[in-house]
C-alpha positions in Angstrom: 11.2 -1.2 33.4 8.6 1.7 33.9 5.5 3.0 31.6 6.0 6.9 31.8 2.5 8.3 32.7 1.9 10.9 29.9 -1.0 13.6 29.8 -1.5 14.8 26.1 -4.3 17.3 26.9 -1.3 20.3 27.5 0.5 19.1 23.9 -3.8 19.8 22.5 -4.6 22.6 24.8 -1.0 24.8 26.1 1.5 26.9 25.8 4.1 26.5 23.5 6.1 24.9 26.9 3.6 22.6 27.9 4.0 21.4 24.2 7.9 21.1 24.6 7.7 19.2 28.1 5.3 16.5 27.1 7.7 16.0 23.7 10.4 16.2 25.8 8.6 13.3 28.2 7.6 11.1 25.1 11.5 11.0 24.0 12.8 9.9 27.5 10.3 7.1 26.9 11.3 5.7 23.4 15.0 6.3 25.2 14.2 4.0 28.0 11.3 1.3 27.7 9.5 2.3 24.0 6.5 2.6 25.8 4.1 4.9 27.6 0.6 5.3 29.0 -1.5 7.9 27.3 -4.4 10.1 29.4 -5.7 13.3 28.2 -6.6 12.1 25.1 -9.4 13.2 24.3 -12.2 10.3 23.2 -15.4 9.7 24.6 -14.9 6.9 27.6 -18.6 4.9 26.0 -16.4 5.2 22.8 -14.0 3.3 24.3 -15.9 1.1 26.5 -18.4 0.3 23.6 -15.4 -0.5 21.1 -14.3 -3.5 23.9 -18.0 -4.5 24.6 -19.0 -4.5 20.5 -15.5 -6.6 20.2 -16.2 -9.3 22.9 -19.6 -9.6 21.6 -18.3 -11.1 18.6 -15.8 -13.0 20.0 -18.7 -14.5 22.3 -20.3 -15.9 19.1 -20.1 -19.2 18.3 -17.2 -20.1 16.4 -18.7 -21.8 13.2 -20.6 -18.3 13.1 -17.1 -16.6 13.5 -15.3 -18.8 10.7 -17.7 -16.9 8.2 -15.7 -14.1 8.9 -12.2 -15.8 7.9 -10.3 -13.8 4.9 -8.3 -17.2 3.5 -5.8 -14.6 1.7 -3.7 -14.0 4.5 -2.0 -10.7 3.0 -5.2 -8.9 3.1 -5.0 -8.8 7.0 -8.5 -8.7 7.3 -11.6 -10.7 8.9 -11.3 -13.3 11.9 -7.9 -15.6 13.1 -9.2 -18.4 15.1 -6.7 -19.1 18.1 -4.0 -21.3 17.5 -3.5 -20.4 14.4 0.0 -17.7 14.8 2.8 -17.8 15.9 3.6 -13.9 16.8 7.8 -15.1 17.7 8.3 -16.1 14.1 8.2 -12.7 13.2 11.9 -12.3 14.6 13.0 -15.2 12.9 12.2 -17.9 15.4 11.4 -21.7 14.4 9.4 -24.2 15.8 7.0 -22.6 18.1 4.0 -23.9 19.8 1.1 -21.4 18.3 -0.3 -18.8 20.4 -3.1 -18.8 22.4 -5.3 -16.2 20.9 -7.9 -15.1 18.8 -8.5 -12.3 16.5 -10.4 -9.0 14.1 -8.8 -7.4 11.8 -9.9 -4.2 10.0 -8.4 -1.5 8.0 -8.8 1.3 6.2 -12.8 2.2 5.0 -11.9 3.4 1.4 -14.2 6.5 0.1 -15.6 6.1 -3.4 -12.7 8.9 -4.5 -9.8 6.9 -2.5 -11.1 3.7 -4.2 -10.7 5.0 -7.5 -6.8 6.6 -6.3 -4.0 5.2 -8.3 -2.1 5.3 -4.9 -4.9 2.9 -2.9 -6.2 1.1 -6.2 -2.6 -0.1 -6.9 -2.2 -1.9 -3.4 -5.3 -2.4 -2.8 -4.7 -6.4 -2.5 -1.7 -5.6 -0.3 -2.7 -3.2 1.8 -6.4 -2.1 1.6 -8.9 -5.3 1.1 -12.3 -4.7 1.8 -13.3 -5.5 5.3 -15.6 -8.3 6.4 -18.3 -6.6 9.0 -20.5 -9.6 11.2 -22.9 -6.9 11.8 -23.9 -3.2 11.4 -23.2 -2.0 15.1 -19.9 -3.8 14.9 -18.8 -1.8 11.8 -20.4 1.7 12.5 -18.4 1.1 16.1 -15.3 0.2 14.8 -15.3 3.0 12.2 -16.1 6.0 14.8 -13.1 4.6 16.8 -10.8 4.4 14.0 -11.5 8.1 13.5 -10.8 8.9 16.9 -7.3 6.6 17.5 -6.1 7.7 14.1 -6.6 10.9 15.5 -4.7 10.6 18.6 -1.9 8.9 17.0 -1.1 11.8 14.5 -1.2 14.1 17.8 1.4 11.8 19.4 3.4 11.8 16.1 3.7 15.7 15.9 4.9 15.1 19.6 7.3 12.8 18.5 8.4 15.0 15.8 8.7 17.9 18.0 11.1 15.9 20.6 13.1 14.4 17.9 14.0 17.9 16.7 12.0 17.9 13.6 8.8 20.1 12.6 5.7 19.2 14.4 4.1 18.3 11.4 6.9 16.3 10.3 5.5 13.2 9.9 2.2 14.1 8.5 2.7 13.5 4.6 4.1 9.9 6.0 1.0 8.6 7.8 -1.3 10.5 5.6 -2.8 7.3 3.5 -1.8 5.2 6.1 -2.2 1.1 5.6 -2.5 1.0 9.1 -4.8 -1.7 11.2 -7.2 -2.2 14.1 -6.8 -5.8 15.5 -8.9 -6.8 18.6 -7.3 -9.8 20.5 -9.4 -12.1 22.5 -7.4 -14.0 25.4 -9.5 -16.6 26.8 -9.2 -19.6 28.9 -12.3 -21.2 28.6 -13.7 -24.6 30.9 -13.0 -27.1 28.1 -9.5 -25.6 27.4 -6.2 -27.8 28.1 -3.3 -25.8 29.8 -0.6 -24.2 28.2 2.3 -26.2 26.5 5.6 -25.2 28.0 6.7 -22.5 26.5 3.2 -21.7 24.7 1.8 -17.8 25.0 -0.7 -15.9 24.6 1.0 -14.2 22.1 4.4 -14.9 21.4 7.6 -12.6 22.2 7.7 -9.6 19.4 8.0 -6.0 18.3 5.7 -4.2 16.4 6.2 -3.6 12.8 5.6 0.3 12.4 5.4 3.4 13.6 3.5 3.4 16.6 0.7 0.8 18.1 -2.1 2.7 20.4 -3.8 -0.1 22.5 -6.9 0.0 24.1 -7.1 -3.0 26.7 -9.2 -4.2 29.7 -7.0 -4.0 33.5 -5.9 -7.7 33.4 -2.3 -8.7 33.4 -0.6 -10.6 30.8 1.4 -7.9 28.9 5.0 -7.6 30.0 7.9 -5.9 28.3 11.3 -7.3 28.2 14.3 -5.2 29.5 17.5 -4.9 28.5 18.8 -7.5 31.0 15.7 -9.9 30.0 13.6 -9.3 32.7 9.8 -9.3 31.9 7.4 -6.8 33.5 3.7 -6.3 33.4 2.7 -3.7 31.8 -1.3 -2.5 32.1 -2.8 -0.3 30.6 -4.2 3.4 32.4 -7.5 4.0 33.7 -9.2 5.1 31.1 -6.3 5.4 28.7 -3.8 3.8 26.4 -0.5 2.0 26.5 1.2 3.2 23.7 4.6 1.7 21.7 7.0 2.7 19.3 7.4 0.1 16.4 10.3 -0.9 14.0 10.1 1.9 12.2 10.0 4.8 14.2 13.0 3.0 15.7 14.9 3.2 12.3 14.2 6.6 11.7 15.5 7.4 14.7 18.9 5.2 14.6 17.7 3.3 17.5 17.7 6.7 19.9 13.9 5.3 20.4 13.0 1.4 21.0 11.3 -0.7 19.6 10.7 -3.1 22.4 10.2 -6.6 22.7 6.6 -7.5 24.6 4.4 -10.8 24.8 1.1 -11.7 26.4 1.7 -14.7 29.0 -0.8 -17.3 30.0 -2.8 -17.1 33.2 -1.3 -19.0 36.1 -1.8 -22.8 36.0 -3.0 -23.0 39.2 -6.0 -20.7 39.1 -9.7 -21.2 37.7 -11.2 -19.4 35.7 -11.4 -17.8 32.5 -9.0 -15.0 33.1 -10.2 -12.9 29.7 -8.3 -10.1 28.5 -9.9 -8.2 25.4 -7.3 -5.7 24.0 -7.3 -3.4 20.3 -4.7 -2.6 19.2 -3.9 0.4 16.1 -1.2 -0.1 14.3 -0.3 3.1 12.7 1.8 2.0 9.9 3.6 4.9 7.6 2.3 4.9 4.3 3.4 1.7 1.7 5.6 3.9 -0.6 7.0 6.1 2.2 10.6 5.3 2.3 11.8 5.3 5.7 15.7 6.4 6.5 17.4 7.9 9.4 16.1 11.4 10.6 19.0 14.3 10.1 18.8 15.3 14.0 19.8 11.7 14.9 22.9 11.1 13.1 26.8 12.5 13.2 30.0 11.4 12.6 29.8 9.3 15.9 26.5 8.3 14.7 26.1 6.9 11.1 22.9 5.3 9.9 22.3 1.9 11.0 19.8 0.9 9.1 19.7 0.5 4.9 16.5 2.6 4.0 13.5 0.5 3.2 9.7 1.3 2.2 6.9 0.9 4.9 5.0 -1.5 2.8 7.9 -4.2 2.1 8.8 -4.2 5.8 5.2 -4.8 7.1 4.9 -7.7 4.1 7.9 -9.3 5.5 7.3 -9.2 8.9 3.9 -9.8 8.4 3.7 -12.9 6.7 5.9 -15.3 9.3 3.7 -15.9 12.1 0.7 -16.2 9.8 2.7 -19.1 7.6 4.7 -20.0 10.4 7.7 -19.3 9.0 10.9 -17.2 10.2 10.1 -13.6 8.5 12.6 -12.4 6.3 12.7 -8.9 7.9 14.4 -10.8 10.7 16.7 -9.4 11.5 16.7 -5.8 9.7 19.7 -5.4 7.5 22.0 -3.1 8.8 23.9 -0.7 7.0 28.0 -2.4 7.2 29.9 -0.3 9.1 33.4 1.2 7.2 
């Protein structure tokens, strides 16, 4: 199963046709594998590498200093996960797993004094916009020029998307507008005093990604892999100074499964060789606002076509999704009720 290689800087910078071809290259991906790799972006490359360094920095500390960082409510998606304490395959329902071998950051959304006060944010705020927990000033002032770049980039790949799913570039805009979405930064680490994997244990279990696109950020080192529709597993790395991108659950819905939303993991170094085989990786997990309802697009359904999918709100999809692998318990978004056919 192939990555497509996409160049975004003709959608930014040309013609009208250089905008149709690389819409028209983003939908054969969500056709065939869900996933491309991003260049022409646009951000700063010491953006990007600074945003890994700043990240493995803090994963480097030790980890009574990290467990300050811990957020016990588990909703508020926010602070430090120690490894070993997920289970990503619960997500789709699954039961007794062993837990995954990672550990991770979360961060979302730095509310302004105005959106604080919003009825829209203020109403959720529990939900969906907790105050973040910052270890230290670099890490925060870092992780908050990034999220104003990737947030950037992924409303340029949604107006692509829009565009090749026959819809108005702008489209999707009033949907990711006051977005809940997340930065989580994954450490994978084997470390000298670490046992081996369990059979069957991952880095991060088998799963899709809950909303509308995920734009990761990751160092060269193998351990992704995206299932096919035979179940064959390939690697998947990320692009020289790019992105891997996805499409999630919900973009999949919208479109009536014409786009995937396909199943990945992160496997475990091989047994048989030393060393600590790290793999940082940040993920942003553009998620449509909570209230948005999302149902199938017009351009994507006919009479041979109908809806698949009962129409359902952003926020109680991520919620049930969400929740499983942290409480290690099948989610109850798994599977997606689909809509009975006549």
């Amino acid at each position: 199963m192939d990555v497509a290689p996409i160049d975004l800087q003709p959608f930014r910078e040309g013609s009208e046709r250089d905008r149709a071809e690389v819409a028209e290259a983003l939908d054969a991906a969500g056709r065939t594998s869900g996933f491309f790799a991003v260049t022409g972006h646009g951000i700063d490359q010491s953006l990007l590498e600074r945003m890994l360094d700043v990240t493995g920095a803090f994963f480097d500390l030790p980890i009574e200093e990290k467990m300050r960082y811990v957020v016990e409510d588990r909703v508020a998606n926010r602070g430090y996960a120690p490894e070993g304490t997920e289970a990503l395959a619960y997500s789709l329902g699954e039961t007794d797993l062993p837990l995954d071998l990672f550990e991770a950051f979360n961060a979302g959304l730095e509310l302004t004094e105005e959106q604080f006060t919003d009825p829209y944010f203020a109403s959720a705020r529990d939900r969906f916009f907790a105050a973040n927990v910052w270890p230290s000033d670099e890490m925060s002032a870092t992780w908050i020029q990034y999220w104003a770049a990737v947030d950037r980039l992924a409303m340029e790949i949604m107006s692509a998307a829009a565009m090749a799913l026959g819809m108005p570039a702008d489209y999707f805009a009033g949907f990711v507008d006051r977005s809940p979405s997340v930065i989580r930064a994954n450490n994978y680490q084997r470390r000298s005093d670490a046992s081996l994997a369990a059979p069957g244990q991952m880095r991060m279990g088998a799963h899709t990604d809950y909303g509308s696109i995920t734009v990761l950020l990751a160092d060269s080192v193998p351990g992704l892999q995206i299932r096919d529709d035979c179940g064959e597993w390939h690697d998947a790395l990320p692009p020289n100074g790019g992105f891997l991108v996805n499409l999630g659950d919900l973009l999949a819905e919208w479109t009536n499964d014409r786009w995937r939303s396909t199943l990945h993991r992160v496997v475990p170094p091989p047994a048989d060789q030393g060393g600590s085989f790290r793999r940082r990786s940040v993920a942003f997990f553009q998620q449509p606002n909570w209230d948005a309802v999302i149902k199938c697009l017009s351009t994507c359904t006919d009479a041979d076509h109908p809806p698949r999918y009962a129409p359902v709100t952003s926020g109680e999809h991520l919620l049930a999704k969400l929740m499983g692998p942290r409480l290690l318990q099948p989610s109850e978004a798994s599977p997606r009720r689909a809509v009975p056919a006549d």
